[in-house]
C-alpha positions as CSV (number, residue, x, y, z in Angstrom):
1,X,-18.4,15.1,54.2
2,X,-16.6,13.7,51.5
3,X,-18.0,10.8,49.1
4,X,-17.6,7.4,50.3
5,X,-16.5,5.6,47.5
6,X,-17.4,1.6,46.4
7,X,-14.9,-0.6,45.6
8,X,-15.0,-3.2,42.8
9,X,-16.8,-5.8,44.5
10,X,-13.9,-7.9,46.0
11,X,-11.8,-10.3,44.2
12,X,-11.9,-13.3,45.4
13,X,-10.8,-14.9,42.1
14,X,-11.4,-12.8,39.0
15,X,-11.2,-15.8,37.1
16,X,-13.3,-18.0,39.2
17,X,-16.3,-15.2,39.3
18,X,-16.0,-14.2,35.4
19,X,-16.2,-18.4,34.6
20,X,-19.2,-18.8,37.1
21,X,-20.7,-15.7,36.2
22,X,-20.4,-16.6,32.3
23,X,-21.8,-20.1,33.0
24,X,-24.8,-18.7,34.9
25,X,-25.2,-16.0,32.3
26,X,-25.4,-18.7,29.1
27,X,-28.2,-21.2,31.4
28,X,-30.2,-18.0,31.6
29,X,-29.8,-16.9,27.8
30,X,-30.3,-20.3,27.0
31,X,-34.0,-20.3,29.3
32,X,-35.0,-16.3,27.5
33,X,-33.9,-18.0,23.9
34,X,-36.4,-20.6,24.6
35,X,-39.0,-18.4,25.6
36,X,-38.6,-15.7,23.3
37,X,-38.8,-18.4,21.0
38,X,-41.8,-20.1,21.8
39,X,-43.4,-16.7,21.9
40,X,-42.6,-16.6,18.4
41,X,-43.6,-19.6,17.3
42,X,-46.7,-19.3,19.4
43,X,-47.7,-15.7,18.4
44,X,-47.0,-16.1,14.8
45,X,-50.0,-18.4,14.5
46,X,-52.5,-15.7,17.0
47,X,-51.8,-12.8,15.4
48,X,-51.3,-11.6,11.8
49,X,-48.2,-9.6,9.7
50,X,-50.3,-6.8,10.1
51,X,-50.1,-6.9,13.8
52,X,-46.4,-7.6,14.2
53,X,-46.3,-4.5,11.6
54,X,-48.5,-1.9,13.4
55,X,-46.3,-2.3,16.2
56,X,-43.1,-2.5,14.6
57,X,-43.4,0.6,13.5
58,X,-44.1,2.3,16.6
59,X,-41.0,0.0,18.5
60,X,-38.8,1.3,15.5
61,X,-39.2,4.7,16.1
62,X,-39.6,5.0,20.1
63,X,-36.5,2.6,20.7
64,X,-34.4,5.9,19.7
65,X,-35.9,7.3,23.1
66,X,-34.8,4.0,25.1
67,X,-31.0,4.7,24.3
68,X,-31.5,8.4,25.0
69,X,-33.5,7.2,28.5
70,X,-30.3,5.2,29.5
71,X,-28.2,8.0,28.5
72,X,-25.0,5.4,28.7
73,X,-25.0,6.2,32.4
74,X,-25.9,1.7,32.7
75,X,-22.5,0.9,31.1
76,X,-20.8,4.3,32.6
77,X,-21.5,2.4,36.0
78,X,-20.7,-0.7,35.3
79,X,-17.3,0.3,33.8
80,X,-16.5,2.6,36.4
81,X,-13.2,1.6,38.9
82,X,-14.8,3.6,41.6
83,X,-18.8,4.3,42.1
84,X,-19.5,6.6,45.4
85,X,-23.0,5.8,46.3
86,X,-23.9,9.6,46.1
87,X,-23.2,9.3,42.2
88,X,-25.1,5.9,42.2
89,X,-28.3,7.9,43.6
90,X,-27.7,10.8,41.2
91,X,-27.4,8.1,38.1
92,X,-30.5,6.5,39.3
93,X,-32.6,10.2,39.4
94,X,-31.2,11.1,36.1
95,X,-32.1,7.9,34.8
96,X,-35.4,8.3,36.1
97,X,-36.0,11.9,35.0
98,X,-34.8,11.1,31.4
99,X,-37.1,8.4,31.1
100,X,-40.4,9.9,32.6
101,X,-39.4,13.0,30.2
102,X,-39.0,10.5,27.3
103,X,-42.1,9.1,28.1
104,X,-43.7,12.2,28.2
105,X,-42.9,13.2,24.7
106,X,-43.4,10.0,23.1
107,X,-47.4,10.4,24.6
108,X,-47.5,13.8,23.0
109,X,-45.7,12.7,19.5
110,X,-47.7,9.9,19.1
111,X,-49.9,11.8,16.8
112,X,-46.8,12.4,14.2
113,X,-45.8,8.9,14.5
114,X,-49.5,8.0,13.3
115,X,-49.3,10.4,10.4
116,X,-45.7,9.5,9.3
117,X,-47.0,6.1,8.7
118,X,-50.7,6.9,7.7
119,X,-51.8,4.5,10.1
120,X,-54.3,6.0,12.7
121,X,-54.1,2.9,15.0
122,X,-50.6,4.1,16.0
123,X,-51.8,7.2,17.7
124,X,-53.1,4.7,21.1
125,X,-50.3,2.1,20.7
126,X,-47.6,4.7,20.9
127,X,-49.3,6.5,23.7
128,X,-49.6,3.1,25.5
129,X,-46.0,2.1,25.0
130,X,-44.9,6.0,26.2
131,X,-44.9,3.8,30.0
132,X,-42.4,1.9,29.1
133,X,-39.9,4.5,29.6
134,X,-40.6,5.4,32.8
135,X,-40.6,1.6,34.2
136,X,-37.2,0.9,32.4
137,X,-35.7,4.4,33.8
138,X,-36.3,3.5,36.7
139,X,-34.6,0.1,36.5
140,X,-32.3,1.6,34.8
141,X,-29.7,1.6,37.8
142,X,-31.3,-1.6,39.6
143,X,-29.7,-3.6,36.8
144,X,-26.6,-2.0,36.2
145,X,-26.1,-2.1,40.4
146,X,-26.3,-5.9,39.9
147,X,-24.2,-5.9,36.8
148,X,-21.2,-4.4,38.4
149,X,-21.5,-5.9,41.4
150,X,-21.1,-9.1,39.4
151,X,-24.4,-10.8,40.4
152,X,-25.2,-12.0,37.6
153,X,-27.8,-14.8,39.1
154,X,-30.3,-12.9,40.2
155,X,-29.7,-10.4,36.9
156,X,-30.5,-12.9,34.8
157,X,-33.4,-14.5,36.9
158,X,-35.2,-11.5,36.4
159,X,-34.5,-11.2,33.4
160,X,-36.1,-14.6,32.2
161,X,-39.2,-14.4,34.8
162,X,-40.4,-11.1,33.0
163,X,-40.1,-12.1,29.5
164,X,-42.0,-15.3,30.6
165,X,-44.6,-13.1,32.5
166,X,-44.7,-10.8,29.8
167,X,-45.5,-14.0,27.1
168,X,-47.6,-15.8,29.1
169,X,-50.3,-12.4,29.0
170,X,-49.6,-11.6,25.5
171,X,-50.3,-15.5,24.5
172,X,-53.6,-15.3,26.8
173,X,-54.7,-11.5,25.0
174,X,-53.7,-13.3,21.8
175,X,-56.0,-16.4,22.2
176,X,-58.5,-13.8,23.0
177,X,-58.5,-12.1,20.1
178,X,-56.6,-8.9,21.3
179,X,-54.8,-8.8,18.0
180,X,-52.1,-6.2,18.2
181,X,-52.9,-5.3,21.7
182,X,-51.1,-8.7,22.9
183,X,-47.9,-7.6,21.8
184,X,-48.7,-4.2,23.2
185,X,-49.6,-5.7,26.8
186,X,-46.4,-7.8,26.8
187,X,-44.2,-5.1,26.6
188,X,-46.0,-3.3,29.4
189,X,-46.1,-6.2,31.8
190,X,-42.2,-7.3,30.9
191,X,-41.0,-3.9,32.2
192,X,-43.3,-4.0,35.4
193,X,-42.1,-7.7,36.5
194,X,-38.1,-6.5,35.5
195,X,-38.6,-3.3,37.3
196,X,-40.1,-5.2,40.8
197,X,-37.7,-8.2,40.8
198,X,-34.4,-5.9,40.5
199,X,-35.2,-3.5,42.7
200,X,-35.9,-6.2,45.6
201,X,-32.8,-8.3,44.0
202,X,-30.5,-5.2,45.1
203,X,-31.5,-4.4,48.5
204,X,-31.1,-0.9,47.4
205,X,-32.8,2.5,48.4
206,X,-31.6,5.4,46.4
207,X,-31.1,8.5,48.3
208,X,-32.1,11.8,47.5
209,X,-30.0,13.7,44.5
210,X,-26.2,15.1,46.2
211,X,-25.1,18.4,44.9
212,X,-21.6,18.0,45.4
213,X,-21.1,14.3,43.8
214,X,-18.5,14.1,40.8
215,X,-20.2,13.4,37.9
216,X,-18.8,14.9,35.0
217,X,-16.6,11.4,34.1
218,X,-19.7,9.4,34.2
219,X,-21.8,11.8,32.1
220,X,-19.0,12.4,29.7
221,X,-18.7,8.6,28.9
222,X,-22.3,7.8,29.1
223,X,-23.5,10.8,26.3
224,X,-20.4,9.3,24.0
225,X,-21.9,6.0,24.1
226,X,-24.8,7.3,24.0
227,X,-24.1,9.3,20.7
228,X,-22.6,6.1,19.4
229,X,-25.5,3.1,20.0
230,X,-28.0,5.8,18.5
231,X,-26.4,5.9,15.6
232,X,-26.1,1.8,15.6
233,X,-30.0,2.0,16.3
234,X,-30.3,4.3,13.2
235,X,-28.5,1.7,11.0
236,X,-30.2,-1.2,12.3
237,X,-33.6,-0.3,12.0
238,X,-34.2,2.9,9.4
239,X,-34.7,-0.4,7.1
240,X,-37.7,-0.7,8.9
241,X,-39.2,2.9,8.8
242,X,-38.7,3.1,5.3
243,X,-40.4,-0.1,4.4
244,X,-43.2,0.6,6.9
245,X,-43.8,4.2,5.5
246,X,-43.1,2.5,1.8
247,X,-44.9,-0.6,1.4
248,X,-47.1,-0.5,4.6
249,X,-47.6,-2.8,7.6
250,X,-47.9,-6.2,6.0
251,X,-44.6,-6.0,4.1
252,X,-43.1,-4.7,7.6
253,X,-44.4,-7.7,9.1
254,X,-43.1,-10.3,7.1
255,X,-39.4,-8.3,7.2
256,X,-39.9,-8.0,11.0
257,X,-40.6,-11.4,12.1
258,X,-37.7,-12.3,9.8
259,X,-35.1,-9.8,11.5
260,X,-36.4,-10.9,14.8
261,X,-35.5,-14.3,14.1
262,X,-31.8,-13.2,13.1
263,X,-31.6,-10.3,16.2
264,X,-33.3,-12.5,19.0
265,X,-30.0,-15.0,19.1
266,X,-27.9,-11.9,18.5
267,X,-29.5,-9.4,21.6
268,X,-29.4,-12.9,24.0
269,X,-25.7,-13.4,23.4
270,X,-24.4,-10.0,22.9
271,X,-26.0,-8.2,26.1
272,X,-25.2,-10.9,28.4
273,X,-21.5,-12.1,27.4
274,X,-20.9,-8.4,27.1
275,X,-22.3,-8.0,31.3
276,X,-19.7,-10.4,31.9
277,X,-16.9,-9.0,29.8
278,X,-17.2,-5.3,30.1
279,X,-16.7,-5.7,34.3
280,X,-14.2,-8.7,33.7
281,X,-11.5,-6.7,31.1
282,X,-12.5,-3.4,33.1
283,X,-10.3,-5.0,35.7
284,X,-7.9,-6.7,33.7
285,X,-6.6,-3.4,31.8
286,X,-3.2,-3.4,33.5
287,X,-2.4,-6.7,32.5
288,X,-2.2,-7.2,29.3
289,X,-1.5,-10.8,28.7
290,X,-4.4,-11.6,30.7
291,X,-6.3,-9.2,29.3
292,X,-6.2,-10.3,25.5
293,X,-6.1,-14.0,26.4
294,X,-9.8,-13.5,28.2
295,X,-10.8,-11.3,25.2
296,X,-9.4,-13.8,22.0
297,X,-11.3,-16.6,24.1
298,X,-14.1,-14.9,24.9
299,X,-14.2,-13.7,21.4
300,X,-13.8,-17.2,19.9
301,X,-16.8,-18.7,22.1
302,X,-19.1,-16.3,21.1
303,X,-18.6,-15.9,17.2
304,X,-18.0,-20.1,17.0
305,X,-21.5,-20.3,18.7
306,X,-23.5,-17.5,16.6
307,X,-21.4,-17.8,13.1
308,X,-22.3,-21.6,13.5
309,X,-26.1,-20.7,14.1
310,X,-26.4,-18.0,11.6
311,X,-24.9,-19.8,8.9
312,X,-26.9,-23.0,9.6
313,X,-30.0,-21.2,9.7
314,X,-29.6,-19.5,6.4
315,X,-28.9,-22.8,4.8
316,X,-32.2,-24.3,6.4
317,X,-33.9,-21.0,6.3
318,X,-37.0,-22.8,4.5
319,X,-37.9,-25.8,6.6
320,X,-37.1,-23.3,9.9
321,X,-39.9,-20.6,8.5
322,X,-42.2,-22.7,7.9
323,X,-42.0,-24.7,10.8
324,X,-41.8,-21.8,13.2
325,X,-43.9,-19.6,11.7
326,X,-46.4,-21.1,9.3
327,X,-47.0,-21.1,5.5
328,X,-48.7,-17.3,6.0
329,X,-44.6,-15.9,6.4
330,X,-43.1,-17.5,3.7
331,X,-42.0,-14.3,2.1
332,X,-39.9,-13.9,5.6
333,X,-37.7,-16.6,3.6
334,X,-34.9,-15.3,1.5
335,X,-35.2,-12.1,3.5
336,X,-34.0,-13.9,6.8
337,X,-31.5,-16.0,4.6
338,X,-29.7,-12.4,3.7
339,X,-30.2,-11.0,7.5
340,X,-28.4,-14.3,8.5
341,X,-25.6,-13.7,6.7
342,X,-25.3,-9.9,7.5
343,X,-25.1,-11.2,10.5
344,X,-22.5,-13.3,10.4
345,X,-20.0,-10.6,9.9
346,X,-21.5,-8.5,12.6
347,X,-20.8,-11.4,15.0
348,X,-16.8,-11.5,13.8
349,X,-16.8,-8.0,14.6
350,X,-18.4,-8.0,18.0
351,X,-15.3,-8.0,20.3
352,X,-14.3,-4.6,19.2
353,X,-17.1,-3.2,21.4
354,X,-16.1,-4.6,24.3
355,X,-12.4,-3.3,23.6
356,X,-13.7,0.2,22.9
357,X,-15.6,0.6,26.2
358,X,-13.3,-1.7,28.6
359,X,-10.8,0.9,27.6
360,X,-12.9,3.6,28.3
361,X,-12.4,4.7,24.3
362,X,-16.2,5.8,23.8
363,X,-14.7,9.1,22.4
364,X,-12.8,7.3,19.5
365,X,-16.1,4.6,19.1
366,X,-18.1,7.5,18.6
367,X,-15.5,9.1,15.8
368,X,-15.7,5.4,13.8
369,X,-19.5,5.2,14.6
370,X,-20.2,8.5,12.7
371,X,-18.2,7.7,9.5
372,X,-19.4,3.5,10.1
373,X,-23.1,4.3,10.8
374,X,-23.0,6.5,7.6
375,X,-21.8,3.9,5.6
376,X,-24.4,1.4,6.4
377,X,-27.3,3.7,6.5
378,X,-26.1,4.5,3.2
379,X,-26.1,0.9,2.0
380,X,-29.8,-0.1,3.2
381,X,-31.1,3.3,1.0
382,X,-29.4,2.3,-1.3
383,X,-30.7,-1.2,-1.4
384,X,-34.3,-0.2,-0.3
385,X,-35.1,0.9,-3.9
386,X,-35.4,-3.1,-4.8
387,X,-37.9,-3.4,-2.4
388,X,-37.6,-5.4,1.2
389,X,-35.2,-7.4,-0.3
390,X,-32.7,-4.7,-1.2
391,X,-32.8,-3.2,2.1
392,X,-32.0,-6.9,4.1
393,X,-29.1,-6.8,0.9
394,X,-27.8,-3.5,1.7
395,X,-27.5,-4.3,5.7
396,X,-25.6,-7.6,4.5
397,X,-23.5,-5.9,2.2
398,X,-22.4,-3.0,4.2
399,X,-21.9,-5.0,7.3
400,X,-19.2,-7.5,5.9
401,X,-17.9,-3.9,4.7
402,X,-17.3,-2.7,8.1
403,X,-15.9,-6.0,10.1
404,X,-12.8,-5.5,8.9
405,X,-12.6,-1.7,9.2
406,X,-13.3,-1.7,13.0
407,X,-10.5,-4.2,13.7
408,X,-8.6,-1.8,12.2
409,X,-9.5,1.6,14.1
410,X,-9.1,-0.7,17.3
411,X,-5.2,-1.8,16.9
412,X,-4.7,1.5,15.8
413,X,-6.0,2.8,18.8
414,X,-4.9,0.5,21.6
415,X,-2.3,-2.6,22.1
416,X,-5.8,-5.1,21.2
417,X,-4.6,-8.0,19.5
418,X,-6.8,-6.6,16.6
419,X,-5.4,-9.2,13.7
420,X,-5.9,-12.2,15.9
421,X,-8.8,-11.6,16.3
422,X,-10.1,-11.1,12.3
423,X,-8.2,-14.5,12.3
424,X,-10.8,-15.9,15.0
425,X,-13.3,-14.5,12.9
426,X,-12.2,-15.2,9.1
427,X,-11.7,-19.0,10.5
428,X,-15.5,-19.5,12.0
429,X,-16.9,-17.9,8.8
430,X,-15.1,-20.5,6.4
431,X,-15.3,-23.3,8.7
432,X,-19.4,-23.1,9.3
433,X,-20.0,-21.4,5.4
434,X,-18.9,-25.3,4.4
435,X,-21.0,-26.8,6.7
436,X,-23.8,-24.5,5.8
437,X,-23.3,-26.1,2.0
438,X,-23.4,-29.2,3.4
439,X,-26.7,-28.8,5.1
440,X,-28.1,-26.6,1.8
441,X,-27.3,-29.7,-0.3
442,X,-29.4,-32.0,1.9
443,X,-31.7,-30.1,2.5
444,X,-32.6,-29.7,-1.3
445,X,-32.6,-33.3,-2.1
446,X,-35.2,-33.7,0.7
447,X,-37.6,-31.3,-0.6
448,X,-40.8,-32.3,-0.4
449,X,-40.4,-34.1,2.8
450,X,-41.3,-32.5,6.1
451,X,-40.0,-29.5,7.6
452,X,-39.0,-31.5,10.5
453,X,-37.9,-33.8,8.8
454,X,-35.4,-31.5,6.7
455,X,-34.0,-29.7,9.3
456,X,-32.8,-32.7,11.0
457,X,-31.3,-34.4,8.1
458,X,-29.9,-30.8,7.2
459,X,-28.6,-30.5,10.8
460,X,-26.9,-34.1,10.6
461,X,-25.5,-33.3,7.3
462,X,-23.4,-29.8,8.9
463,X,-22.6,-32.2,12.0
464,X,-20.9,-34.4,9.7
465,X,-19.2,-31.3,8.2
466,X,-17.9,-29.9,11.5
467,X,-16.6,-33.2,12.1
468,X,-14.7,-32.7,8.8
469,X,-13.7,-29.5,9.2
470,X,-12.2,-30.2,12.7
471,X,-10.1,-32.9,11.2
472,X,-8.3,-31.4,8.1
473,X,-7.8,-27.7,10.0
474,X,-5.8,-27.6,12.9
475,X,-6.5,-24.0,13.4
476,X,-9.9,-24.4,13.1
477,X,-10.0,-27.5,15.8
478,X,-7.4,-24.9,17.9
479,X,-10.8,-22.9,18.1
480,X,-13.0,-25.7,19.1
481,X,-10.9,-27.5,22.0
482,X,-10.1,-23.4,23.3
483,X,-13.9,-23.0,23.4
484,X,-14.2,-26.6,25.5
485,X,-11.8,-25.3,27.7
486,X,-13.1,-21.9,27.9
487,X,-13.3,-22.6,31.9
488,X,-9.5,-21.6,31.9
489,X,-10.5,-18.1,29.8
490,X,-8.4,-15.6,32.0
491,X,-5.2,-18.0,31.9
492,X,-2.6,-16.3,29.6
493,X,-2.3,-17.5,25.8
C-alpha cells in the first residue's frame, strides 16, 4: 500500500491564518518574555554567579547535543509541501532514538566535562541534565506536528505553561537554598510539562517505524541544517567555554546573565516569528510578489521591534542591571552594553534565514555558514585574550561583519529582494542608534538618581526621539506606519 500523503493544512486564507497566527504567536512571546523575565530578576537575587556559572558551563557544552537530537528533521517537517504520516512516525522514532542516544553519552561524558572545567560539581549536574534529551526528542515531532499544521495557539500555550512550571520550582528550590540545583530542576520540569501538553495538544499516536517510507529528502535537508545551526551554536557560545575554562565560574556568571539578558528577547522573537514565516513563505514560493512583500514586512516588524530594544537597552544598560539584577552583577554592565550592540546587527540580518530554508537552500546556508561561522569564531579568540570583555567585542565586531555579507550570498542565490532588505535594516539601526543617544544623555545627567527613576526618564527621552525621527525621515516613518499595518503583510508591495 502506498503512502498516504498530508496536505498543507487547508487554505482557507493564507493571509488571514499567517496574521492570526502571528498575533497569537507575539501575545504568547510577550507572556514567556515576562516570565523568563521575572525568573531573572527573581533568581538573580536566590542564587549567586557561581551558580548561573556551574551550570552554564555544562548548558554550553551539552546544547551541541540538542541540535544534533533534532537533527533538522523539526524544520524538515515543517517546510515540507507534502508529509505522509508514515514519514511523520519515522521522524518522530528517529527523533526519539537520537535523543535517548544523546542522552546517553552526555551521562557517560559527564566526567570529561567536569575535568575540562576543573570543576568536580559538573560530573552530577551534567549527568542530571543527560534527561533532557530524551523528553525534548521525544517532543521533538509533537511541536513541529503543530507547527506545520499552523496551530500555533496551543504551540505557544504550551510553550508559556512549562516555562512558568518550570520557574515556579526553580524559584521554590531557590528560596530553599538549592543553590545551583534550582536552575538544574527547572530545566528538568520545563521539558516534562512541554513534552505532556504537546503530545495531548496533537491528538497524535505515532505508529510503529515503516520500512518503505521516503525519507531521503527529509534527512538530506534536516543533517544540512543541522550542519549549519551547529556551527552558529559554536560561534555563539565557545565565548563561553573559553572564559569558563579561563577565568572560572564567577567570571562566566557575570558574562552569562549578561548574554541572557541580550539572547532571551532574541530566542522569544526569532523562534516564533520564524514558526510563522517558515510555513507561511513555504507556500508562497510561486508567487513572488507576495512572497517578498510578506518577507520585507515581516522583516521590518521584527528588526524595528528588536533594533529598537537592543539599542535602548545598551544606552540604559546601567540603571536596567542594577535594577534587574542587583548591585552583586554590576560587572554584567559594559559586557551586555557590547552584546546589545552585536546584536543589533544580528537582528538586520535575521530574514536571510528564513529565505535560505523557505527555499529549501540549506545546502548553500551550510556553504556560507562554514566560511561565516569561521569568521566569527575567529573574532571572539581573538578578542578573548582581553579578557570577558574582548570576547563580548569580538562577537560585536564580527557580527556587524557578516550582516551585510549574508544579504549578499542570498540575492546571489535566489530572486530575494536582498538590497531592500539591508535598506530595512541600515534605516532601523540609524533611526533607534539616535534615540539610544538621546536616552544615554539623559540618563547621565540623572545619575545619581534612582534606577527607576533613570530608566523612565531615559525611556521618555528616546520616545521623544522616535517622535523626531518619524518626522524628518519619510523612509523611516514608511517603516513605522508598514509595521501598524502589518495586518495587511501578505498584500503585494
Amino acid at each position: 500500500m502506498g503512502e498516504e500523503k498530508l496536505p498543507p493544512p487547508v487554505e482557507r486564507s493564507l493571509a488571514a491564518r499567517a496574521a492570526s497566527g502571528a498575533a497569537v504567536t507575539m501575545g504568547a512571546q510577550l507572556a514567556k518574555v515576562a516570565v523568563q523575565f521575572g525568573g531573572i530578576v527573581l533568581l538573580a537575587r536566590l542564587l549567586s554567579p557561581r551558580d548561573y556559572g556551574l551550570v552554564a558551563m555544562v548548558m554550553a557544552i551539552v546544547g551541541v547535543g540538542e541540535i544534533v537530537r533534532d537533527f533538522g528533521l523539526s524544520t524538515a517537517a515543517v517546510q515540507a509541501p507534502l508529509l505522509s504520516r508514515e514519514q511523520r512516525d519515522n521522524l518522530f522514532w528517529l527523533n526519539t532514538l537520537f535523543g535517548s542516544a544523546l542522552g546517553l553519552a552526555v551521562y557517560l561524558g559527564a566526567g570529561a566535562i567536569a575535568a575540562l572545567y576543573k570543576e568536580p560539581e559538573l560530573r552530577v549536574i551534567t549527568q542530571v541534565l543527560a534527561l533532557t534529551f530524551v523528553f525534548n526528542g521525544i517532543t521533538t515531532q509533537f511541536r513541529a506536528h503543530l507547527n506545520r499544521d499552523m496551530r500555533f495557539g496551543r504551540l505557544a500555550s504550551a510553550d508559556v505553561i512549562g516555562q512558568v512550571a518550570g520557574l515556579a520550582v526553580a524559584v521554590a528550590a531557590a528560596l530553599a537554598g538549592a543553590g545551583y540545583w534550582a536552575l538544574v530542576i527547572q530545566q528538568l520540569v520545563q521539558g516534562i510539562v512541554i513534552l505532556l501538553l504537546m503530545a495531548v495538544a496533537t491528538r497524535w499516536l505515532p505508529g510503529l517505524p515503516h520500512r518503505g517510507a521516503q525519507m531521503g529528502g527529509l534527512l538530506n535537508f534536516g543533517w544540512a541544517l543541522m550542519a549549519t545551526q551547529l556551527l552558529a551554536y559554536a560561534s555563539n557560545n565557545i565565548g563561553q567555554v573559553i572564559i569558563g575554562q579561563r577565568l572560572g565560574s564567577v567570571a562566566l556568571g557575570q558574562f552569562n546573565r549578561a548574554f541572557a539578558l541580550v539572547t532571551m528577547p532574541l530566542n522569544q522573537l526569532n523562534a516564533p516569528a520564524t514558526s510563522v514565516a517558515l510555513p507561511t513563505l513555504s507556500r508562497l514560493r510561486g508567487e513572488p510578489l507576495r512572497y517578498n512583500a510578506f518577507l520585507l514586512r515581516g522583516q521590518t516588524v521584527m528588526v524595528h521591534f528588536m533594533v529598537a530594544l537592543f539599542a535602548i537597552g545598551c544606552a540604559l544598560a546601567e540603571p536596567l542591571i542594577l535594577l534587574v539584577l542587583g548591585k552583586q552583577w554590576q560587572p554584567a554592565i559594559p559586557v551586555f552594553r557590547i552584546l546589545a550592540i552585536g546584536a543589533t546587527f544580528q537582528m538586520a540580518a535575521y530574514a536571510a534565514y528564513w529565505v535560505f530554508l523557505s527555499k529549501g537552500l540549506t545546502g548553500a546556508q551550510l556553504r556560507y555558514a562554514i566560511v561565516s561561522r569561521s569568521f566569527l569564531i575567529a573574532c571572539i579568540v581573538a578578542g578573548s585574550y582581553w579578557g570577558v570583555l574582548g570576547v563580548a567585542t569580538g562577537y560585536a565586531v564580527g557580527t556587524a561583519l557578516l550582516w551585510p555579507s549574508v544579504l549578499w550570498w542570498i540575492g546571489r542565490l535566489s530572486d530575494a529582494p536582498a538590497g531592500r532588505m539591508f535598506g530595512n535594516g541600515a534605516r532601523a539601526i540609524a533611526g533607534y542608534a539616535l534615540c539610544a543617544a538621546a536616552a544615554w544623555l539623559v540618563c547621565e545627567l540623572t545619575a545619581g538618581h534612582a534606577s527607576a527613576l533613570r530608566l523612565l526618564a531615559g525611556g521618555g527621552a528616546a520616545a521623544a526621539m522616535l517622535a523626531l525621527v518619524c518626522l524628518l525621515w519619510p523612509g523611516f516613518r514608511r517603516d513605522v506606519a508598514d509595521i501598524l499595518g502589518s495586518r495587511h503583510l501578505l498584500r503585494p508591495a
